[in-house]
Backbone as XML, in Angstrom:
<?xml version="1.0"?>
<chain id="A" units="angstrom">
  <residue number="1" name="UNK">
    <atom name="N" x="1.633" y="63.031" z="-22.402"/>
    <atom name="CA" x="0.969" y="61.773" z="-22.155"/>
    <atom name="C" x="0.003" y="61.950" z="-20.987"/>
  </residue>
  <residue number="2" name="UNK">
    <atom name="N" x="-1.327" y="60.938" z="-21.182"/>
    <atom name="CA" x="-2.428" y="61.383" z="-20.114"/>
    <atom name="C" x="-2.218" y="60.025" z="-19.368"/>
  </residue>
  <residue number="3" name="UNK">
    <atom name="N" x="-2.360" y="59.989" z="-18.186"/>
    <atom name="CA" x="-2.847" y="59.290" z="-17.091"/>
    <atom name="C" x="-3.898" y="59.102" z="-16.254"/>
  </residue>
  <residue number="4" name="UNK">
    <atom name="N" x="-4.954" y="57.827" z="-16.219"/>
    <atom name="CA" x="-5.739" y="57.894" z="-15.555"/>
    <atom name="C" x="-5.329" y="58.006" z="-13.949"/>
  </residue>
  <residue number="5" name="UNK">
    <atom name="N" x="-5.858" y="58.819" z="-13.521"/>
    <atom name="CA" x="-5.793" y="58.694" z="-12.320"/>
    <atom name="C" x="-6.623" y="59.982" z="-11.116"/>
  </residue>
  <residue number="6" name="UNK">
    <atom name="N" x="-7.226" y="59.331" z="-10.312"/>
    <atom name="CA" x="-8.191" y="59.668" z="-9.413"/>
    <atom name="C" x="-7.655" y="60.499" z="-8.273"/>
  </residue>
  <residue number="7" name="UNK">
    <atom name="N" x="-7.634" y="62.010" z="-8.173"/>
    <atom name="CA" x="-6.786" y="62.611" z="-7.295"/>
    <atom name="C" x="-8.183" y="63.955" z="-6.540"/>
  </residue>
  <residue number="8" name="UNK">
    <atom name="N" x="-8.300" y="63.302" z="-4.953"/>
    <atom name="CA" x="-9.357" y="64.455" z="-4.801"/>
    <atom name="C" x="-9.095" y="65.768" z="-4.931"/>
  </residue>
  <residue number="9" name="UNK">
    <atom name="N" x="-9.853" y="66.873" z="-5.241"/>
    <atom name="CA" x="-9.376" y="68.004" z="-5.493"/>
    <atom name="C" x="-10.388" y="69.159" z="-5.198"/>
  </residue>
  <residue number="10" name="UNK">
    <atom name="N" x="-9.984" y="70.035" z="-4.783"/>
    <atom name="CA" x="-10.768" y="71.189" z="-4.300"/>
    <atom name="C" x="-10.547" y="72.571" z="-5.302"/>
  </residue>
  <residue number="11" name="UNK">
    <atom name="N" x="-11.483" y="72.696" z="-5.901"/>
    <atom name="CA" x="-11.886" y="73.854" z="-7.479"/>
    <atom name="C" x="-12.435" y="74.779" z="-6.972"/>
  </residue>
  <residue number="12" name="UNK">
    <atom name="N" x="-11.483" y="76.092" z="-7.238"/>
    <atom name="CA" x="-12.911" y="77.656" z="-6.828"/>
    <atom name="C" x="-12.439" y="78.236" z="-8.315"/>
  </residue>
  <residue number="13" name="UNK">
    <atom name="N" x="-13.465" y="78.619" z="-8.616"/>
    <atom name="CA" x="-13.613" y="79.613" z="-9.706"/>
    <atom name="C" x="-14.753" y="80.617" z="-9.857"/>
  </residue>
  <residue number="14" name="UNK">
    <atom name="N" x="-15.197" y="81.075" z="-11.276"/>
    <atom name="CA" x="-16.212" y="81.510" z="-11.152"/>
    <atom name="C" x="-17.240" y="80.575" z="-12.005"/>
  </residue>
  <residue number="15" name="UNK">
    <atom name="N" x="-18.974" y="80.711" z="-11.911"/>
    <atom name="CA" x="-19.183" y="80.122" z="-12.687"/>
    <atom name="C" x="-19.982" y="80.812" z="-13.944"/>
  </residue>
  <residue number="16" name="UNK">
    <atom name="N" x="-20.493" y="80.559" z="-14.771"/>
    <atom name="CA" x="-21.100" y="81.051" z="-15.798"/>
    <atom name="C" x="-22.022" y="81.979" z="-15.785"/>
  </residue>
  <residue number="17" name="UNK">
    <atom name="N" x="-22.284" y="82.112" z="-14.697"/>
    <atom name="CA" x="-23.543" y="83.105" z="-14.393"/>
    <atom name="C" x="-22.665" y="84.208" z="-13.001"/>
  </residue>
  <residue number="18" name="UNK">
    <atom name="N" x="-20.903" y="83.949" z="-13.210"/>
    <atom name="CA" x="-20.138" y="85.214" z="-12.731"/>
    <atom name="C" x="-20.327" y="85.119" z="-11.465"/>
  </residue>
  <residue number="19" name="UNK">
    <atom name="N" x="-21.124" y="83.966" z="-10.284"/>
    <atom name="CA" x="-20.682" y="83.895" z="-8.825"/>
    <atom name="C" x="-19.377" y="82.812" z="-8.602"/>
  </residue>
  <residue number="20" name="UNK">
    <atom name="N" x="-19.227" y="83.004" z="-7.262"/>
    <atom name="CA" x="-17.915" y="82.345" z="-7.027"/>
    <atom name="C" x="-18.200" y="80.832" z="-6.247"/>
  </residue>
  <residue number="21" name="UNK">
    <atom name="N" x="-17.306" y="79.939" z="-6.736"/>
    <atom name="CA" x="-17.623" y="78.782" z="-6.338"/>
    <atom name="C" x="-16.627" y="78.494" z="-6.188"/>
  </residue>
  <residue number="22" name="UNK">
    <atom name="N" x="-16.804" y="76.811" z="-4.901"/>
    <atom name="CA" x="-15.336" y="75.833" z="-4.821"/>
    <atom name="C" x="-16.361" y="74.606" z="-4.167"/>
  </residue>
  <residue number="23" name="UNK">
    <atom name="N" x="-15.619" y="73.798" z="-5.058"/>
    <atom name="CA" x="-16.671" y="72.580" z="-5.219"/>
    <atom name="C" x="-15.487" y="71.331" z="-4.808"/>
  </residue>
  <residue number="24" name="UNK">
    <atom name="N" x="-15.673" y="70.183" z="-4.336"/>
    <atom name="CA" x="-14.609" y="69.177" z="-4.240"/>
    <atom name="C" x="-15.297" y="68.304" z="-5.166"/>
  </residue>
  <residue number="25" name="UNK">
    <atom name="N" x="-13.941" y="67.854" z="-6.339"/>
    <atom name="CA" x="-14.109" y="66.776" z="-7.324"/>
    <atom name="C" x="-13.161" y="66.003" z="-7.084"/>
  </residue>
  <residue number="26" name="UNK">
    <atom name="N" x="-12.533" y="65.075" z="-8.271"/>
    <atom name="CA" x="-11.284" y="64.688" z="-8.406"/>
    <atom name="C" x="-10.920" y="64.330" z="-10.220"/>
  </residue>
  <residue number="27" name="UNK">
    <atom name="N" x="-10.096" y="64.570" z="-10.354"/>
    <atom name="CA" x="-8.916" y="64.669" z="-11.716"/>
    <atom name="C" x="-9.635" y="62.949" z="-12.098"/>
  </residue>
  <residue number="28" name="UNK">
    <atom name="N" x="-9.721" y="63.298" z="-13.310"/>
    <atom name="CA" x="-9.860" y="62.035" z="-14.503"/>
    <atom name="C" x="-8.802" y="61.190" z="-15.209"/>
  </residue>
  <residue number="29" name="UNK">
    <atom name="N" x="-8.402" y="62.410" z="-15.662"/>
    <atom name="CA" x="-7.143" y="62.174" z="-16.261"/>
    <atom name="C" x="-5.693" y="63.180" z="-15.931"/>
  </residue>
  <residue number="30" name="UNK">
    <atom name="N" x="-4.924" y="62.912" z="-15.565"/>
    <atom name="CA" x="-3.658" y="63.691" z="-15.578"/>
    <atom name="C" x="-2.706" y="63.865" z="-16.794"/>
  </residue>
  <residue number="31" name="UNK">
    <atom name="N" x="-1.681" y="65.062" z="-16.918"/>
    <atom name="CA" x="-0.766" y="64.870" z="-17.372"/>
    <atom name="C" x="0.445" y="66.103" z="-17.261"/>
  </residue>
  <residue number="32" name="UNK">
    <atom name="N" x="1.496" y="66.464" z="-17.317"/>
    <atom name="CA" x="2.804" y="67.128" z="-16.493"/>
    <atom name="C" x="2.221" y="68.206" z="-16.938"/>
  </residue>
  <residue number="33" name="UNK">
    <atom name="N" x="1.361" y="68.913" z="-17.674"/>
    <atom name="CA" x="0.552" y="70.085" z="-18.011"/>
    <atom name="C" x="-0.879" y="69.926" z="-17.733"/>
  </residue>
  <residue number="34" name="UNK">
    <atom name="N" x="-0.961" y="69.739" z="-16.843"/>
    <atom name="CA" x="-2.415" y="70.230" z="-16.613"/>
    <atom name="C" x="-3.817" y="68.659" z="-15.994"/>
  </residue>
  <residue number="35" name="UNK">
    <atom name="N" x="-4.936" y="68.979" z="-16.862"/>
    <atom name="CA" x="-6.159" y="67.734" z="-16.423"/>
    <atom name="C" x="-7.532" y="67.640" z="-16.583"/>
  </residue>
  <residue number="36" name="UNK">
    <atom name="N" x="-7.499" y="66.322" z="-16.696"/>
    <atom name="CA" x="-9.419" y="66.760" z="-17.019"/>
    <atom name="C" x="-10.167" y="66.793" z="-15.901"/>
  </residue>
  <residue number="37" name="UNK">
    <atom name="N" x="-11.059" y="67.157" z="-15.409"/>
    <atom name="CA" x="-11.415" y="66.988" z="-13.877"/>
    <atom name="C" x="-12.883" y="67.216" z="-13.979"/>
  </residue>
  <residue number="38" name="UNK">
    <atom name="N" x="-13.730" y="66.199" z="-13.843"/>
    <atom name="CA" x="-15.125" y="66.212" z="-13.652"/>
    <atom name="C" x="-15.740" y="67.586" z="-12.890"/>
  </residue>
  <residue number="39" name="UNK">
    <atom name="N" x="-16.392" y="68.011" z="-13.477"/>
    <atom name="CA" x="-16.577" y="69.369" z="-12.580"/>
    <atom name="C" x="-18.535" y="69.597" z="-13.514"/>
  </residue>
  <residue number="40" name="UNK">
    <atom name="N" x="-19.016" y="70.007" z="-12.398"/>
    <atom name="CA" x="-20.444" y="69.637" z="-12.490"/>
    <atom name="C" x="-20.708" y="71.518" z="-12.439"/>
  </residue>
  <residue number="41" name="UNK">
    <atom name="N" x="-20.297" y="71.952" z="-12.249"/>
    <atom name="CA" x="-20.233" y="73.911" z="-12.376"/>
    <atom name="C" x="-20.117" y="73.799" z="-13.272"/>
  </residue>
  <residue number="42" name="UNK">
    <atom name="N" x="-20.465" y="74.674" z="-14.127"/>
    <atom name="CA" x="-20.461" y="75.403" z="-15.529"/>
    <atom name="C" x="-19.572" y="76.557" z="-15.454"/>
  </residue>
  <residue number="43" name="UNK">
    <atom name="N" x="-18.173" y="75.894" z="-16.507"/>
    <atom name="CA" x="-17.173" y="77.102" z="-16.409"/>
    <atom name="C" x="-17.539" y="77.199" z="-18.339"/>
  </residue>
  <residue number="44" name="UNK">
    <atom name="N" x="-16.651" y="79.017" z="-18.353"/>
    <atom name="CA" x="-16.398" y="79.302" z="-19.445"/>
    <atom name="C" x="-15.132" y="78.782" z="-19.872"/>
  </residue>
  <residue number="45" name="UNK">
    <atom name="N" x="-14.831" y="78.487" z="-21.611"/>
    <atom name="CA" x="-13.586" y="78.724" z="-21.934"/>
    <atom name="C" x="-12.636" y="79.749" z="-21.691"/>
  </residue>
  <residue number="46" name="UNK">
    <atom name="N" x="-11.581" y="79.187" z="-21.079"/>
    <atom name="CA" x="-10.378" y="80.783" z="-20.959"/>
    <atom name="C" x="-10.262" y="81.130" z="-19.790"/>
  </residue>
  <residue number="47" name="UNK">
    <atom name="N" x="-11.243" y="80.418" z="-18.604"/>
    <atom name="CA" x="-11.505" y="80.674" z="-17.197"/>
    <atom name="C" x="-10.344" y="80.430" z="-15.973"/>
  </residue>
  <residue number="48" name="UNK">
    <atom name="N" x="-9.748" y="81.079" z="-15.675"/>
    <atom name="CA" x="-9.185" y="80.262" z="-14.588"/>
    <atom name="C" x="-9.294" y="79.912" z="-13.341"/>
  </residue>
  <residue number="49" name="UNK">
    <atom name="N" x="-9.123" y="78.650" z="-13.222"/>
    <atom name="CA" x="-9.339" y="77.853" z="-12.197"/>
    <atom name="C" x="-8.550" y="78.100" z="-10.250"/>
  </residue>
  <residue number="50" name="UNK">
    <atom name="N" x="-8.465" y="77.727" z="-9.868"/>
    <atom name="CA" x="-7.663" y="77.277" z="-9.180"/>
    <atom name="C" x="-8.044" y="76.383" z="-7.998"/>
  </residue>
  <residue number="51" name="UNK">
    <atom name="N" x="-6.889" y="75.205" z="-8.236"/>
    <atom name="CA" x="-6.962" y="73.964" z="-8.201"/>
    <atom name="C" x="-6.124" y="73.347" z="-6.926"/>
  </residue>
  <residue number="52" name="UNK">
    <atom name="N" x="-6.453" y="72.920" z="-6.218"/>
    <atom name="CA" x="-5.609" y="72.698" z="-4.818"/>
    <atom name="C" x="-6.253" y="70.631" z="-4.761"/>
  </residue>
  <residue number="53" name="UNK">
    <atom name="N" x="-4.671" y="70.083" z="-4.456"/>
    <atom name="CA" x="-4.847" y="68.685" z="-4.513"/>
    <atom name="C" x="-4.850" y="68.274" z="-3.411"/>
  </residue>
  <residue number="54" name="UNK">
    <atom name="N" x="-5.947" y="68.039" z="-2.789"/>
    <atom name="CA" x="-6.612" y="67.573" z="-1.159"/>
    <atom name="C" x="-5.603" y="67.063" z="-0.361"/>
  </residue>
  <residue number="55" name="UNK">
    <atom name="N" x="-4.667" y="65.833" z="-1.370"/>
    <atom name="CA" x="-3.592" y="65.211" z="-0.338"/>
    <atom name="C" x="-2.385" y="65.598" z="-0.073"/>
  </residue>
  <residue number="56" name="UNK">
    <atom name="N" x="-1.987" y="66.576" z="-1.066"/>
    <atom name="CA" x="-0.412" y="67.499" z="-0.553"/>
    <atom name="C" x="-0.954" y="68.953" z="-0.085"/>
  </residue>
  <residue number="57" name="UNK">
    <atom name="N" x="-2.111" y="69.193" z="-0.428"/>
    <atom name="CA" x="-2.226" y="70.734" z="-0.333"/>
    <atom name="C" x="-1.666" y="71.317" z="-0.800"/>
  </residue>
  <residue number="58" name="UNK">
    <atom name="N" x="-1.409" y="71.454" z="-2.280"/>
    <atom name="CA" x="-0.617" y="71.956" z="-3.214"/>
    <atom name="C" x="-1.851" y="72.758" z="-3.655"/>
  </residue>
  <residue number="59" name="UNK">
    <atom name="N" x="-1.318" y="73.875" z="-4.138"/>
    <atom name="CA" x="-2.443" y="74.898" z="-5.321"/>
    <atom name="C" x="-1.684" y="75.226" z="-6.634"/>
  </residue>
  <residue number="60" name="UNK">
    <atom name="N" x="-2.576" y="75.437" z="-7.665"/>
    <atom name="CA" x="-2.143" y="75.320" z="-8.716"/>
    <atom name="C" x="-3.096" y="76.300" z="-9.579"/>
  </residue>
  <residue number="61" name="UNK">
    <atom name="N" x="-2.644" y="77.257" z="-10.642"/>
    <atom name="CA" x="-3.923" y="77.609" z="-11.471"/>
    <atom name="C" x="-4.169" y="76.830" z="-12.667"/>
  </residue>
  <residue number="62" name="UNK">
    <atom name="N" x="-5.382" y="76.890" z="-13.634"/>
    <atom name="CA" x="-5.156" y="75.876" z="-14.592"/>
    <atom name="C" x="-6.465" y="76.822" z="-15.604"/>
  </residue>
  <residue number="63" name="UNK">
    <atom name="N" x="-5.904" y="76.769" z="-16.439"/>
    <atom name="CA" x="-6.674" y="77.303" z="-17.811"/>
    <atom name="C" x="-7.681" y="76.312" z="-18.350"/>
  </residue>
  <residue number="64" name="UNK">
    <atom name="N" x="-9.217" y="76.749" z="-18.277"/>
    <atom name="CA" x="-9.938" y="76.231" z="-18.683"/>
    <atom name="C" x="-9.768" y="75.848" z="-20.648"/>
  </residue>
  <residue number="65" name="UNK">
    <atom name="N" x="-9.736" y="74.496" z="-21.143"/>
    <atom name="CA" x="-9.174" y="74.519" z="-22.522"/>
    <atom name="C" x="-10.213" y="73.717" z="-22.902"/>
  </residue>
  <residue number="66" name="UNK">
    <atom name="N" x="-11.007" y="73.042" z="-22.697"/>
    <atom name="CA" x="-11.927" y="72.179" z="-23.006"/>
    <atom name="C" x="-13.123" y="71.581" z="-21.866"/>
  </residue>
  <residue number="67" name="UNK">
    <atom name="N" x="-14.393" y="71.678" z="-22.280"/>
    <atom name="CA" x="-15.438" y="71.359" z="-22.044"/>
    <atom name="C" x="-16.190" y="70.212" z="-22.659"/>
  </residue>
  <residue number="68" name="UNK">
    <atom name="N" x="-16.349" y="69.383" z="-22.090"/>
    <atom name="CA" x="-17.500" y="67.970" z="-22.853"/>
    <atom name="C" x="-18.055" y="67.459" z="-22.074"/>
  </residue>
  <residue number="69" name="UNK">
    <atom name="N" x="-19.176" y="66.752" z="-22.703"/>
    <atom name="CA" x="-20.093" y="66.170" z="-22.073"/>
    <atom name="C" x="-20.198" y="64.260" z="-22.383"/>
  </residue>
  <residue number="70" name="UNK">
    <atom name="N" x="-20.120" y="63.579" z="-21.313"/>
    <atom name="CA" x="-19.799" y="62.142" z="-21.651"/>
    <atom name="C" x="-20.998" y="62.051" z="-22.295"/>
  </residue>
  <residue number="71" name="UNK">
    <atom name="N" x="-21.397" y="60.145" z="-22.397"/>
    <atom name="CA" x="-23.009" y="59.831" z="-22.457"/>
    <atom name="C" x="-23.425" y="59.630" z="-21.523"/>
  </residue>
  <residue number="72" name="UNK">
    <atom name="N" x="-22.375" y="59.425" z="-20.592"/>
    <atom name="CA" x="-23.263" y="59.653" z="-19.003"/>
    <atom name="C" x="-23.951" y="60.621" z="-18.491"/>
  </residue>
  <residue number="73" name="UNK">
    <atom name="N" x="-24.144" y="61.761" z="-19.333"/>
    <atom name="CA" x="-24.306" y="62.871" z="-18.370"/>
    <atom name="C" x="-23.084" y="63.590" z="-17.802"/>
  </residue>
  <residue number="74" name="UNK">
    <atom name="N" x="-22.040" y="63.125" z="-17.266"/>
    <atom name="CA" x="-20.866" y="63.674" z="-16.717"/>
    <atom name="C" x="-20.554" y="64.954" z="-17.865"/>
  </residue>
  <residue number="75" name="UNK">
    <atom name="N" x="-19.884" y="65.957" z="-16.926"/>
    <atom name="CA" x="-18.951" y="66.935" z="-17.416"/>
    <atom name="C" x="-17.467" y="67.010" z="-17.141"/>
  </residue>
  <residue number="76" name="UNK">
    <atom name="N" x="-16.829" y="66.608" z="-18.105"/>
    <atom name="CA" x="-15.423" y="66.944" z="-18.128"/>
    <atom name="C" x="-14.906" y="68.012" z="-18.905"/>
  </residue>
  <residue number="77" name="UNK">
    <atom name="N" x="-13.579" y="68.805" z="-17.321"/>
    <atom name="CA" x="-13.206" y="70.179" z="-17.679"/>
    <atom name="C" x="-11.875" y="69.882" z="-17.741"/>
  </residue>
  <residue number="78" name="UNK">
    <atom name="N" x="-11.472" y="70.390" z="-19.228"/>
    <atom name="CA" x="-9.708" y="70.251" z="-19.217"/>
    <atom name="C" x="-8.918" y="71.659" z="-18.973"/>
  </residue>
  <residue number="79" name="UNK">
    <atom name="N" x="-8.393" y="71.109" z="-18.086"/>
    <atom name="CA" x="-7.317" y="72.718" z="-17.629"/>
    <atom name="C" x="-5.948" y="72.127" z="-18.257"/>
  </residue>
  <residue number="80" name="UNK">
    <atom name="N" x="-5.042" y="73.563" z="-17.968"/>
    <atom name="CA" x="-3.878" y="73.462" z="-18.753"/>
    <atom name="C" x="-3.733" y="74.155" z="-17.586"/>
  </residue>
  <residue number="81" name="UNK">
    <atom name="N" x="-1.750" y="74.210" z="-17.148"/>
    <atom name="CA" x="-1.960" y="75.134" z="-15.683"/>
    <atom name="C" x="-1.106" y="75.852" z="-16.517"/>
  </residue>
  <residue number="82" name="UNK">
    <atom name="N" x="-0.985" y="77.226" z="-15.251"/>
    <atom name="CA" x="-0.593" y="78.616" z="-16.396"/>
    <atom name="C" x="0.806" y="78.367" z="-15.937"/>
  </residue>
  <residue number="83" name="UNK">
    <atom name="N" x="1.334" y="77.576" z="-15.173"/>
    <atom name="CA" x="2.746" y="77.175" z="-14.825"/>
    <atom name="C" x="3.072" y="76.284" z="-15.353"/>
  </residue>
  <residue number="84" name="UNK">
    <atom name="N" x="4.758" y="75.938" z="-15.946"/>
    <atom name="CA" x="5.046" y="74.609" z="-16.117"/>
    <atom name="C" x="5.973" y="74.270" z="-15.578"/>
  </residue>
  <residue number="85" name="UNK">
    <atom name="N" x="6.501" y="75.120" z="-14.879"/>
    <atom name="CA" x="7.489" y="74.309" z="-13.787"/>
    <atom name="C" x="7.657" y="74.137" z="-12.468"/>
  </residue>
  <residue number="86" name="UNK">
    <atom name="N" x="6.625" y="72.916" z="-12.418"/>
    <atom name="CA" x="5.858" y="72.525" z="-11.017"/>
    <atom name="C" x="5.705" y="71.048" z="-11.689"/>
  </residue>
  <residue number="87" name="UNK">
    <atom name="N" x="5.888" y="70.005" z="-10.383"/>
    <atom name="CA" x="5.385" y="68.726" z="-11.003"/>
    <atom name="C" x="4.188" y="68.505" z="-10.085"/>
  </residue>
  <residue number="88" name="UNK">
    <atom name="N" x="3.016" y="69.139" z="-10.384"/>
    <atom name="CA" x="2.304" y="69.311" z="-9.758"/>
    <atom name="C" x="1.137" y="67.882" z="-8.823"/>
  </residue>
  <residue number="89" name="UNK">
    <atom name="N" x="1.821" y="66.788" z="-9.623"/>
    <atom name="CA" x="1.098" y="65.256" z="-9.671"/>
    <atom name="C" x="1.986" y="64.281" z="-8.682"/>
  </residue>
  <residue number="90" name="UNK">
    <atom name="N" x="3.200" y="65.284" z="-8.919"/>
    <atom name="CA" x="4.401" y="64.191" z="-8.286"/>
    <atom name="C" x="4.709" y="62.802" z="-9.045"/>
  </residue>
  <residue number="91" name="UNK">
    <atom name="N" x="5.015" y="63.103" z="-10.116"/>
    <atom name="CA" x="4.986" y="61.856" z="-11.097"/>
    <atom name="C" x="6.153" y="61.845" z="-12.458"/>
  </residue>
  <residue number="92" name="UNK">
    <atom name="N" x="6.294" y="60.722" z="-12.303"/>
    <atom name="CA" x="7.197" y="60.899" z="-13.443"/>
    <atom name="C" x="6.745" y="60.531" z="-14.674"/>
  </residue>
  <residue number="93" name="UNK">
    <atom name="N" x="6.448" y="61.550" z="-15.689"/>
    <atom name="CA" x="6.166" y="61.482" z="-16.860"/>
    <atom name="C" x="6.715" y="60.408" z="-17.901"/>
  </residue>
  <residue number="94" name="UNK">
    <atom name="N" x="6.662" y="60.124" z="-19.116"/>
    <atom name="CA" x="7.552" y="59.238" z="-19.832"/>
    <atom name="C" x="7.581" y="60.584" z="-20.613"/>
  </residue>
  <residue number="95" name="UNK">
    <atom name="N" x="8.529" y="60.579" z="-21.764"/>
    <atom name="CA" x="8.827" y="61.877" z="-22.294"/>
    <atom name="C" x="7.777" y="61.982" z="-24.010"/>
  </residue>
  <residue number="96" name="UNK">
    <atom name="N" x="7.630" y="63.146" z="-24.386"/>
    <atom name="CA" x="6.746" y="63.236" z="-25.678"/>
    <atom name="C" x="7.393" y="62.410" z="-26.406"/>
  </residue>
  <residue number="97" name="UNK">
    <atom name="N" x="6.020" y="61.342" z="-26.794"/>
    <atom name="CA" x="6.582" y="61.020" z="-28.391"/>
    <atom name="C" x="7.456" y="58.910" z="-27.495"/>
  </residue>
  <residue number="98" name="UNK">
    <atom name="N" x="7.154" y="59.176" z="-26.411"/>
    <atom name="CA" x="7.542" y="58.125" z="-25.954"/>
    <atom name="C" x="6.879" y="56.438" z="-26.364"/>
  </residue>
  <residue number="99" name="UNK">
    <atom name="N" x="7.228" y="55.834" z="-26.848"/>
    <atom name="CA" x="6.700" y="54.796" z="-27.086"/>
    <atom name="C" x="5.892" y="53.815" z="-25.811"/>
  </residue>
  <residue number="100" name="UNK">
    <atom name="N" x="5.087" y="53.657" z="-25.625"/>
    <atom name="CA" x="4.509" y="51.963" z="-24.606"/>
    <atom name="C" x="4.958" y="51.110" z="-24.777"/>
  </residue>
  <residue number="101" name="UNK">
    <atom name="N" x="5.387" y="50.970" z="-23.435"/>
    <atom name="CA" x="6.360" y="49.516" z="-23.051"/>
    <atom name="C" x="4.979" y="48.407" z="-23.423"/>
  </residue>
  <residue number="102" name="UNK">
    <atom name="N" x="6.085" y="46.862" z="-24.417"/>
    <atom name="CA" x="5.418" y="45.978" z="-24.804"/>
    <atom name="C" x="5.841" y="44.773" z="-24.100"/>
  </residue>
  <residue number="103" name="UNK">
    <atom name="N" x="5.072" y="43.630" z="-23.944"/>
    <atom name="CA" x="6.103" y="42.136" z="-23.746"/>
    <atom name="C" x="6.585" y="41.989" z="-24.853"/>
  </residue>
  <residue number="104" name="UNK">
    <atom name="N" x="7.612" y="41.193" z="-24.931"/>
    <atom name="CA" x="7.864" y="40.170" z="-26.127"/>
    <atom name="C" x="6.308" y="39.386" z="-26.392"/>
  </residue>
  <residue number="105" name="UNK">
    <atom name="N" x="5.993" y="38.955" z="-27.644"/>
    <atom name="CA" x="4.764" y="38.126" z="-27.940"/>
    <atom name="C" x="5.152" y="36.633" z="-27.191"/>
  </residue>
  <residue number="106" name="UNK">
    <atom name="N" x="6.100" y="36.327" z="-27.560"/>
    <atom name="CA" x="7.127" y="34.796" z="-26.854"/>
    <atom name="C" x="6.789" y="34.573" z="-25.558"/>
  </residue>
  <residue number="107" name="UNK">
    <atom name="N" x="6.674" y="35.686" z="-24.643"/>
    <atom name="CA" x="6.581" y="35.705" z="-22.814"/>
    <atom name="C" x="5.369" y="35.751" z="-22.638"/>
  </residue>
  <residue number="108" name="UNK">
    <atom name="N" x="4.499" y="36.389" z="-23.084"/>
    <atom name="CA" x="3.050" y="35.935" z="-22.702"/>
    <atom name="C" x="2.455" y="34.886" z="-22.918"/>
  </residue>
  <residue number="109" name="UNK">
    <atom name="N" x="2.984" y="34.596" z="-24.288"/>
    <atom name="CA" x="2.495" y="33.000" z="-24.854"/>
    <atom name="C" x="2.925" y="32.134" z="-23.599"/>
  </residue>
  <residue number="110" name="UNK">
    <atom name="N" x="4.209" y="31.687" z="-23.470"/>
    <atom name="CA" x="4.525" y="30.493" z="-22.515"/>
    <atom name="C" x="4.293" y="31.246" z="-20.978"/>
  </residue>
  <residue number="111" name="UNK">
    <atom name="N" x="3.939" y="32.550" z="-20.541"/>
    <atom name="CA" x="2.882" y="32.342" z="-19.853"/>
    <atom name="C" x="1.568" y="31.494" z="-19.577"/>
  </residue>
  <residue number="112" name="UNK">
    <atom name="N" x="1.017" y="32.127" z="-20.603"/>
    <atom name="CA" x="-0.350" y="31.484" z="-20.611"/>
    <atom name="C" x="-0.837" y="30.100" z="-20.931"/>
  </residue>
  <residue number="113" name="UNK">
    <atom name="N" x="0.750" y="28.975" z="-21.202"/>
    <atom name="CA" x="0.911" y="27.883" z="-21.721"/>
    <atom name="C" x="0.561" y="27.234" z="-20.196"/>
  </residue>
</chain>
């Protein structure tokens, strides 16, 4: 499961043209494997990252798995990290396959009554 959420983050890798970079972004989306993270460098597929989260100072590596381009212009880079046993977000996941919590239809209604 993905989570929006806004986490600053400090990226070195290499970039497409094979120099070394570290750029500060922040995470788009999260999830207990990995993230999408706006990143304005041009990485290859298969690249690895490594990913350090500004407010714990945690580092992390993360497998470049996807590249896109919004209609904004924006670039979003999805990593996968090459670890999985790290909770690297500090978060508690809901588990695969987990359903979204609903109201009853009944409680919002006489809410909004």
């Amino acid at each position: 499961m993905r989570v929006l959420l806004a986490v600053p983050l400090k990226v070195q890798g290499l970039s497409e043209s094979g120099e070394k970079f570290t750029v500060q972004t922040h995470s788009h989306t999260v999830s207990l494997h990995g993230a999408s993270l706006q990143l304005e460098t041009g990485v290859v597929l298969g690249e690895i990252l490594l990913i350090e989260n500004e407010i714990s100072t945690e580092k992390i590596e993360g497998k470049v798995v996807t590249v896109r381009r919004s209609r904004d212009g924006k670039t979003y880079v999805g990593v996968e990290f090459t670890t999985s046993d790290t909770n690297f977000w500090h978060m508690a996941f809901p588990a695969s396959g987990a359903k979204p919590l609903r109201r009853p239809v009944g409680r919002v209604a006489a809410v909004l009554s």
